[in-house]
C-alpha positions, 0 to 999 in steps of 0.5 A: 672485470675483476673487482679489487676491492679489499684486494692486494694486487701483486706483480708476478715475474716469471723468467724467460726462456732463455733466462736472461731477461724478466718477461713483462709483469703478470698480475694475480689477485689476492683477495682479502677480508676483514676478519674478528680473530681470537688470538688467546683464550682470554684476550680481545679478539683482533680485527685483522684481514685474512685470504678470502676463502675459495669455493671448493667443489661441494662447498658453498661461500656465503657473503655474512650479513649477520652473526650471531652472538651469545653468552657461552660465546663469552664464555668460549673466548675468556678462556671459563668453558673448557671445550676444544677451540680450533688452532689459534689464531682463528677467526671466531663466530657461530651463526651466519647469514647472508647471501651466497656469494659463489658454489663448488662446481658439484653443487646442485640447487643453490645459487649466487645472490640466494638468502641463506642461514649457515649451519655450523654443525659439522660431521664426518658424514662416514661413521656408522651414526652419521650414515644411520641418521643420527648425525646429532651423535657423530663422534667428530661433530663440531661447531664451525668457528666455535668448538668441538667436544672431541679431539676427532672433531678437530680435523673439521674444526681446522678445516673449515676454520673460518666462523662467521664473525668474517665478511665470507664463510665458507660451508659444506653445501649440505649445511645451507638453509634457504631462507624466504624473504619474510625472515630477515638476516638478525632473526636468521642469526639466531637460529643456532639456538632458536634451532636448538630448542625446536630439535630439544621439543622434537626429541621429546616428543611435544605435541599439541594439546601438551603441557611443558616445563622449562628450567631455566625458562628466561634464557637464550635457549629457555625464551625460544622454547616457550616461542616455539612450543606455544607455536606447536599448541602447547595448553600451558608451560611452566617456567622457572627461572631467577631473574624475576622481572625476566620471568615476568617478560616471559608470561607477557608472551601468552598470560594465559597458557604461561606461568612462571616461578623465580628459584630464588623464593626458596619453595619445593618447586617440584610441588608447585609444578605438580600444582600447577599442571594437575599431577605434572607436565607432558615435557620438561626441557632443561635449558640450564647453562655454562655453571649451573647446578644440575640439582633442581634438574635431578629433583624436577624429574619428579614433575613429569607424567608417566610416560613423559620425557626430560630433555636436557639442551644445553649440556653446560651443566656439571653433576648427576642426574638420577631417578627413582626405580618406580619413575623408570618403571614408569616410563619417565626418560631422560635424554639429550638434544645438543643440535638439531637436524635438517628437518628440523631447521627446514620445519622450524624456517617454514613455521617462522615463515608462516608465522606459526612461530613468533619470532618478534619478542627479539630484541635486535642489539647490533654491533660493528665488526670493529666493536665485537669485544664490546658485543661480546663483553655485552652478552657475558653480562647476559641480558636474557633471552629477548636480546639478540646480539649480532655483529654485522661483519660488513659494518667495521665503523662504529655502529653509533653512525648507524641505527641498530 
């Protein structure tokens, strides 16, 4: 049987052999979803109905139960972020989870009915980074329904151009990541950034027993990797940020282990870390965003151990970064961590699962597809990092006729 549910039946005629007379009607079935499109940089996105996408041989398409939104998402779609956006009008959205709904004929291991997070990160899989491992690096990686920094990643931003604020997405089969039964669909639609700062603690190098800076500590990327790292044995973590009352949310996560420092109080905060930490910390991640001043960030490399590392994870921040000649020489690097890979993500899913990771400081704000303008103009007021703001593509009535 053929569901025709948000489907636009069509009557097909073809002619007969002899030309005279149309045969009887032959039916086929266009099947639709609603969709969040953005149509211009700067305008509301228009909630529409669009072709549900086919399944190719190694794709996978997923049934969106959730995405999720953040504050660059603002940024994207008023027009404030210069990054590369697909041909428009597209259908927007980062982070997607659902359940699969269909697999490519060449797929192997996922099923229809399946519970997955969609990674977004897409590569060209042939060049020379990308086959050595190092996909983070691919000249053409872009982020399905987002962005891409290149104009190689265009043909992939095109491609697959459908983001996840839809009731189906459509994935490379390599991009899904099962989930188990104990993380639910708002949580998974997080995991773009919550991802983001594991692969960051990866790259440098955090370990058990180690101490860690967070600059920008109350925001998306900054609260998930206090989460995180308190979960991989961190003995303290030193945060600093503006909003002080978001600061204040951030030491309740562990009083013991995590201390906090506003910005705005005027102080050498290269002092206070080194005073906090006994000389300076193990890591530092900076997790500053779309706007900031890469100063404090030059000025924190002070406050790292001989040896230690700066990752800087959220690449939004205009500016220079420098370092003494003694502090190169003493082995203090800084690097990048734009994503993560899938280890990481699997590593990350099993750690959350096994409540190694704790992920319920989230607080869960949910919007109807119908009300994604409303979402959107709520992230841009960036309510922090504990606010998880998703939009349930299934939903298009108000979401005040049902609990968030």
């Amino acid at each position: 049987m053929i569901d025709v549910t948000n489907s636009a039946v069509l009557p097909l005629y073809r002619p007969s052999k002899g030309g005279d007379c149309p045969e009887l009607p032959r039916y086929i079935v266009m099947t639709k979803m609603n969709v969040a499109q953005l149509i211009a940089p700067g305008e509301p996105l228009k909630i529409g109905v669009i072709d549900k996408p086919v399944a190719g041989p190694t794709d996978v398409l997923v049934k969106v139960e959730a995405c999720g939104i953040v504050p660059n998402a603002y940024n994207l779609v008023t027009g404030k972020s210069q990054h590369i956006l697909p041909e428009l009008p597209a259908v927007f959205g980062l982070d997607a989870a659902g359940t699969i709904e269909a697999v490519g004929e060449a797929v192997i291991g996922l099923e229809p009915g399946q519970r997955v997070y969609v990674d977004p990160y897409l590569t060209c899989e042939t060049c020379q980074q990308c086959r050595r491992g190092r996909r983070d690096l691919c000249i053409a990686g872009t982020l399905r329904g987002y962005f891409s920094n290149t104009d190689a990643g265009r043909p992939l931003l095109n491609h697959y151009k459908t983001g996840g604020l839809s009731e189906y997405v459509l994935s490379p089969h390599r991009n899904i990541v099962r989930l188990p039964e104990s993380i639910d669909m708002l949580t998974a639609a997080r995991f773009g950034y919550l991802g983001t700062s594991f692969g960051a603690l990866r790259r440098g190098g955090f370990t058990s027993g180690k101490t860690l800076l967070i600059n920008g500590v109350t925001g998306t990327l900054g609260v998930a990797a206090v989460a995180i790292a308190l979960g991989l044995g961190a003995t303290k973590i030193l945060g600093l940020g503006r909003n002080r009352q978001l600061l204040e949310q951030v030491q309740t996560l562990a009083p013991k282990r995590v201390v906090t420092c506003s910005t705005e109080d005027g102080g050498d905060i290269t002092s206070w870390v080194k005073e906090q930490s006994s000389g300076g910390v193990d890591v530092m991640i900076d997790c500053l965003g779309f706007g900031a001043d890469s100063k404090s960030t030059s000025s924190l490399i002070a406050a790292i151990k001989p040896g230690g590392r700066a990752i800087l994870a959220a690449g939004g921040v205009d500016g220079q970064i420098t370092q003494s000649y003694w502090e190169a020489y003493n082995d203090v690097s800084v690097g990048g961590s734009m994503w993560f890979s899938p280890e990481d993500i699997d590593r990350m899913v099993a750690m959350i699962d096994a409540d190694v990771i704790d992920t319920s400081y989230l607080t869960h704000h949910s919007f109807a597809l119908s009300e994604v303008n409303e979402a959107l103009t709520f992230v841009g007021s960036r309510p922090g990092g504990f606010v998880n703001t998703v939009v349930i593509p299934n939903r298009t009535d108000s979401a005040d006729n049902w609990p968030r």
